[in-house]
C-alpha positions as CSV (number, residue, x, y, z in Angstrom):
1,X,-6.2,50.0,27.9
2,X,-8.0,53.1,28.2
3,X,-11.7,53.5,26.4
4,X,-12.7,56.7,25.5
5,X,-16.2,57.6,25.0
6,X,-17.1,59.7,22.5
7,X,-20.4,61.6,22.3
8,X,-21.9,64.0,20.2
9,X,-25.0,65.5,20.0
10,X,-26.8,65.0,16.8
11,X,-30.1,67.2,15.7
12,X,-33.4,66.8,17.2
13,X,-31.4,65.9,20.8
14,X,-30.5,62.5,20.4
15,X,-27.5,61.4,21.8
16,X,-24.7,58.8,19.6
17,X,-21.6,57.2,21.5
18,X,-18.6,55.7,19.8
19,X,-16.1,53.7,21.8
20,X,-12.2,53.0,20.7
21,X,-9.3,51.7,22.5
22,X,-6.1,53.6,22.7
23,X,-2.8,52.6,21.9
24,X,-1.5,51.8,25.3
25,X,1.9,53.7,26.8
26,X,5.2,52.4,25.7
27,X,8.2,53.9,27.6
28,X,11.5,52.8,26.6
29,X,11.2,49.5,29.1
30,X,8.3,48.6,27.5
31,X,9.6,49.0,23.9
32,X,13.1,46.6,25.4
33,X,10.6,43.9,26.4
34,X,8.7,44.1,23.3
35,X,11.5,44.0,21.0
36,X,12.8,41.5,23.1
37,X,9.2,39.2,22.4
38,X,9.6,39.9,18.9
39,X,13.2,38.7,18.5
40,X,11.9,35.2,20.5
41,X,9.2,35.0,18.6
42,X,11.5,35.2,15.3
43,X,13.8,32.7,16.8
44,X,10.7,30.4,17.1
45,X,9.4,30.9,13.9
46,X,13.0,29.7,12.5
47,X,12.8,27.0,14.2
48,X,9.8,25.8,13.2
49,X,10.5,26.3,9.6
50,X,13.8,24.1,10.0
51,X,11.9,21.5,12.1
52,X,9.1,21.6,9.1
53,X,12.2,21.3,6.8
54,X,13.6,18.3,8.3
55,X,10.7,16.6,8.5
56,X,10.1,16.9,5.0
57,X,13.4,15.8,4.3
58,X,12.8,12.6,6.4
59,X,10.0,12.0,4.6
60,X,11.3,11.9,1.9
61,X,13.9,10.0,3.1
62,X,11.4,7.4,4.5
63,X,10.0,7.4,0.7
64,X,13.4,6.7,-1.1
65,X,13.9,4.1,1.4
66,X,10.4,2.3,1.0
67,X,10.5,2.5,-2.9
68,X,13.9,1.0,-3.0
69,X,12.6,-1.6,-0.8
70,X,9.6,-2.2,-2.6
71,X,12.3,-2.4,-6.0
72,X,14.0,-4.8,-4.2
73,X,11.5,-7.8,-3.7
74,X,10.4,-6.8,-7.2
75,X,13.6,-8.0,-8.5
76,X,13.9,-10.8,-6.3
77,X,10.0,-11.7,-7.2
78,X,10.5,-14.7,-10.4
79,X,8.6,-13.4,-13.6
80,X,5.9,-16.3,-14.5
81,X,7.3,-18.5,-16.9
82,X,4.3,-19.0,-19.6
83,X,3.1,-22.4,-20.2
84,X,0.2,-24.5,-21.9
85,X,-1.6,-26.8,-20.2
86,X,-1.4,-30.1,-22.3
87,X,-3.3,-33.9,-21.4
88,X,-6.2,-34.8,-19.8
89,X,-4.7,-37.2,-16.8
90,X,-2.2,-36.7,-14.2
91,X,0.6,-39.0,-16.4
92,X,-0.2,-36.7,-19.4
93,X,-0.4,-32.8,-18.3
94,X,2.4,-30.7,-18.5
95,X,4.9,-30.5,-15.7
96,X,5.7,-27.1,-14.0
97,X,9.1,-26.7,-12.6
98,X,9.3,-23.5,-12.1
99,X,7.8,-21.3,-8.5
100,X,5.4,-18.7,-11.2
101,X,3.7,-20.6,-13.9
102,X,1.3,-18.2,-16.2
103,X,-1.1,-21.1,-18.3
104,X,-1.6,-19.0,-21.7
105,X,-3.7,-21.7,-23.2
106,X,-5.6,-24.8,-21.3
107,X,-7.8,-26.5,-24.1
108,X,-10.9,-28.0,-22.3
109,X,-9.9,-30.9,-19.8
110,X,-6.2,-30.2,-20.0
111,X,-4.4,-29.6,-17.0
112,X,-0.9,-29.0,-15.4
113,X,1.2,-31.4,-12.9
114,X,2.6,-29.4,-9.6
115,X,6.1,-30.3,-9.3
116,X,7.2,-32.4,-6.6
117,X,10.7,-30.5,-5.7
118,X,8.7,-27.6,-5.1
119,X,6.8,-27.0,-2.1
120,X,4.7,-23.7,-3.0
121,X,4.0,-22.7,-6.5
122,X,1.7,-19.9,-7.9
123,X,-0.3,-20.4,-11.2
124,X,-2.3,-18.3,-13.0
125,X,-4.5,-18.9,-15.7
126,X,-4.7,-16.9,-18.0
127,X,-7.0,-19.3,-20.7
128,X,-9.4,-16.3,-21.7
129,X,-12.3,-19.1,-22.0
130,X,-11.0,-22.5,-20.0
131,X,-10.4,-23.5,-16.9
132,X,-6.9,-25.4,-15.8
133,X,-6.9,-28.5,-13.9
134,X,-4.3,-28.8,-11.2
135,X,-2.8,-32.2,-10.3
136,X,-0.8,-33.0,-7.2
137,X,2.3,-34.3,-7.4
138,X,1.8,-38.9,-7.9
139,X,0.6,-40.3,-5.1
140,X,-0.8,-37.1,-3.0
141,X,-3.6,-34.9,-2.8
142,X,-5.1,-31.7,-3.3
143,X,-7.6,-30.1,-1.4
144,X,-9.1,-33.7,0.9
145,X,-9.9,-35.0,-3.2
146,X,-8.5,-38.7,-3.4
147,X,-5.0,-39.3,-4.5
148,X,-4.2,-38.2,-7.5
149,X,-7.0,-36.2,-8.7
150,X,-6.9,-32.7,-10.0
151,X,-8.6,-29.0,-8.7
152,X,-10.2,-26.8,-11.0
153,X,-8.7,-23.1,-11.4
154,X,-10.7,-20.4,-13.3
155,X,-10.1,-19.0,-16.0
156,X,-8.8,-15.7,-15.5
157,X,-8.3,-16.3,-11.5
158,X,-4.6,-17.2,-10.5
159,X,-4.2,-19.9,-7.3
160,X,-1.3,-20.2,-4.6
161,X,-1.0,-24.0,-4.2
162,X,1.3,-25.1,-0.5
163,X,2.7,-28.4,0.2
164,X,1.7,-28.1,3.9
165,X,2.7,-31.9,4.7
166,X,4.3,-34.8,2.8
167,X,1.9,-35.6,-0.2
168,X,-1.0,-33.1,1.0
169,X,-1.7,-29.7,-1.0
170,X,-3.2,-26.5,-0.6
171,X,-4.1,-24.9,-3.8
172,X,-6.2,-21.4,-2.4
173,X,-6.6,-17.7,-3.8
């Protein structure tokens, strides 16, 4: 590039400078290799775009495919069957049978009996004021308590009890 240096004399002798830079010399193989540039640069560009376009269309690929997935276990997932806890001893509460059990109503000391055919069952209770007491299946335990005594579940708080060995249960958030 080629600076030029301006100067000018202003009144009273003092002396200003301005400084620019010229447009440098294009001959015609200069203007070829420029244009040249510019049409690789274009190229790029387009390619970028369609590499920014596909990877929004795999995203939202990746998206379809998650929320159909996520749809899927939904369906699979059992909806809680509602029941009332009922009794006030192991021989007397209200069987589940079912993997989901929602207890809408668990009068005070009333509790539910987890079924032995099933060896993990989720209850929530769902008593706005009560909790529900949890008894094993006859002749195991819950928790290290002695056979045949029940666990407490709050109200309002929901409990994943396991079978996690022949007549020996789990029951944890």
């Amino acid at each position: 590039m080629r600076t030029f240096l301006l100067a000018s004399v202003a009144l009273g002798g003092l002396f200003s400078a301005a400084a620019y830079a010229a447009p440098p010399m294009v001959g015609p193989a200069s203007q070829a290799s420029l244009a040249s540039e510019a049409s690789t640069a274009r190229a790029a560009e387009g390619a970028a775009q369609s590499s920014a376009t596909t990877a929004g269309n795999t995203a939202t690929t990746a998206q379809t495919a998650a929320t159909s997935a996520t749809n899927a276990v939904t369906a699979l997932a059992p909806a809680p069957v509602s029941v009332v806890a009922a009794g006030t001893t192991q021989a007397t509460a209200t069987a589940i049978t079912t993997p989901f059990s929602r207890v809408t109503s668990a009068p005070s000391g009333t509790g539910i009996i987890l079924s032995v055919s099933l060896t993990q069952q989720r209850i929530l209770d769902r008593d706005p004021a009560n909790p529900v007491l949890v008894y094993p299946p006859s002749g195991a335990t819950i928790e290290g308590q002695a056979i045949n005594l029940p666990v407490q579940i709050a109200s309002g708080s929901d409990s994943l009890c396991t079978q996690v060995s022949s007549g020996v249960w789990n029951c944890g958030n």
